[in-house]
N, C-alpha and C positions, 0 to 999 in steps of 0.2 A: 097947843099940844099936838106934836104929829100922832100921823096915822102910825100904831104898831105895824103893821102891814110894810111900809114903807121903813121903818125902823129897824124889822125884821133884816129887807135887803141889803140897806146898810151896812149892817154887824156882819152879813154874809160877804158884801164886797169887802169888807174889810179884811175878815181874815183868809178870804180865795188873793188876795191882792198880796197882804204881808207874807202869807205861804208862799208864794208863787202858784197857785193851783189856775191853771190855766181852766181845765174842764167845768170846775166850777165860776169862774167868772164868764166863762162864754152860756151857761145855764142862765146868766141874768139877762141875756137880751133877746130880746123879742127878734122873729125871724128875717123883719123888714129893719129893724134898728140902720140907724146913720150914727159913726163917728166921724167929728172932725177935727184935724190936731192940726196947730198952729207952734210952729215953732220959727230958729233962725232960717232957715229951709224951706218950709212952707210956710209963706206968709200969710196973716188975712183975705190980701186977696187972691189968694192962690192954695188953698189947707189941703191940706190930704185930707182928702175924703171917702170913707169906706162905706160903703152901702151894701147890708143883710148879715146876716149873723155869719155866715160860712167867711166871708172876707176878715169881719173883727174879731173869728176866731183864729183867723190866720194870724194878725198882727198878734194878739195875745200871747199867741202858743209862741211865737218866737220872742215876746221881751221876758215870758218868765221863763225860759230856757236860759235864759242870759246868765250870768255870773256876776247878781247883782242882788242890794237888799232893798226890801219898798217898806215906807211906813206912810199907814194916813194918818193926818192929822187934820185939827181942826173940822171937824164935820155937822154938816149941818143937813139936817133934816127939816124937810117940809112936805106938804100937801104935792103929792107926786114928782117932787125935786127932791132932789139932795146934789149938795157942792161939796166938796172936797181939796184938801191937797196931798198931792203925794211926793213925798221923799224919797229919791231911791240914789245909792251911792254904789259905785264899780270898787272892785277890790284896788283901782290902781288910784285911788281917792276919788275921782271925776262924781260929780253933782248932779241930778237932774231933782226939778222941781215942777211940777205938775200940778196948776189949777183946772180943775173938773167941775162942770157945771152939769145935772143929770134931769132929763125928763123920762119919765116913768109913767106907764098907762096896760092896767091889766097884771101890775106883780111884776112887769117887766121891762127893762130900761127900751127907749126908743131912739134917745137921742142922747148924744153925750159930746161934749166941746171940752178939748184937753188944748191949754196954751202951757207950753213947757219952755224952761231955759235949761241949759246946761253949762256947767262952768267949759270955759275955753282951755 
């Protein structure tokens, strides 16, 4: 059984993510938080790497400005993790697909690893 606590943030990434509410999803991370995203662009051994909330508020604030829809799916909650994935489609059809792997410490994310594809 997870922790309510952690279930709680869930639900809330969930729908700051499918709103596009930028404010409230940069509320879930903690001030030293690391994202790193692995796409065709940035490889493994080479991710984008953002380090402390003001940098991953930056990237936030600009993909929900985008003109685009997000949905999660498949979510899984654990003992201070939760993974996800997220759907999100451009008006002009184009794809992106987002596996999300979350560490959580204090009600608030710390670390978070996005490997995304996007249709060509």
């Amino acid at each position: 059984m997870s922790d309510p606590a952690v279930t709680r943030i869930a639900d809330t990434l969930r729908r700051a993510t499918e709103q596009r509410n930028a404010e409230l999803l940069v509320s879930l991370y903690a001030d030293d938080a690391e994202l790193r995203v692995v796409d065709r662009n940035r490889t493994p051994s080479s991710p984008l790497v953002l380090r402390g909330k003001q940098a991953i508020a930056d990237f936030l604030k600009d993909i929900c400005e985008r003109d685009m829809t997000h949905r999660i799916e498949q979510q899984v909650v654990g003992d201070n993790h939760l993974a996800f994935l997220e759907a999100c489609k451009y008006p002009d059809g184009c794809h992106v697909l987002c596996a999300s792997v979350v560490d959580l410490r204090g009600g608030k994310i710390v670390r978070q690893v996005c490997v995304q594809a996007w249709d060509e």
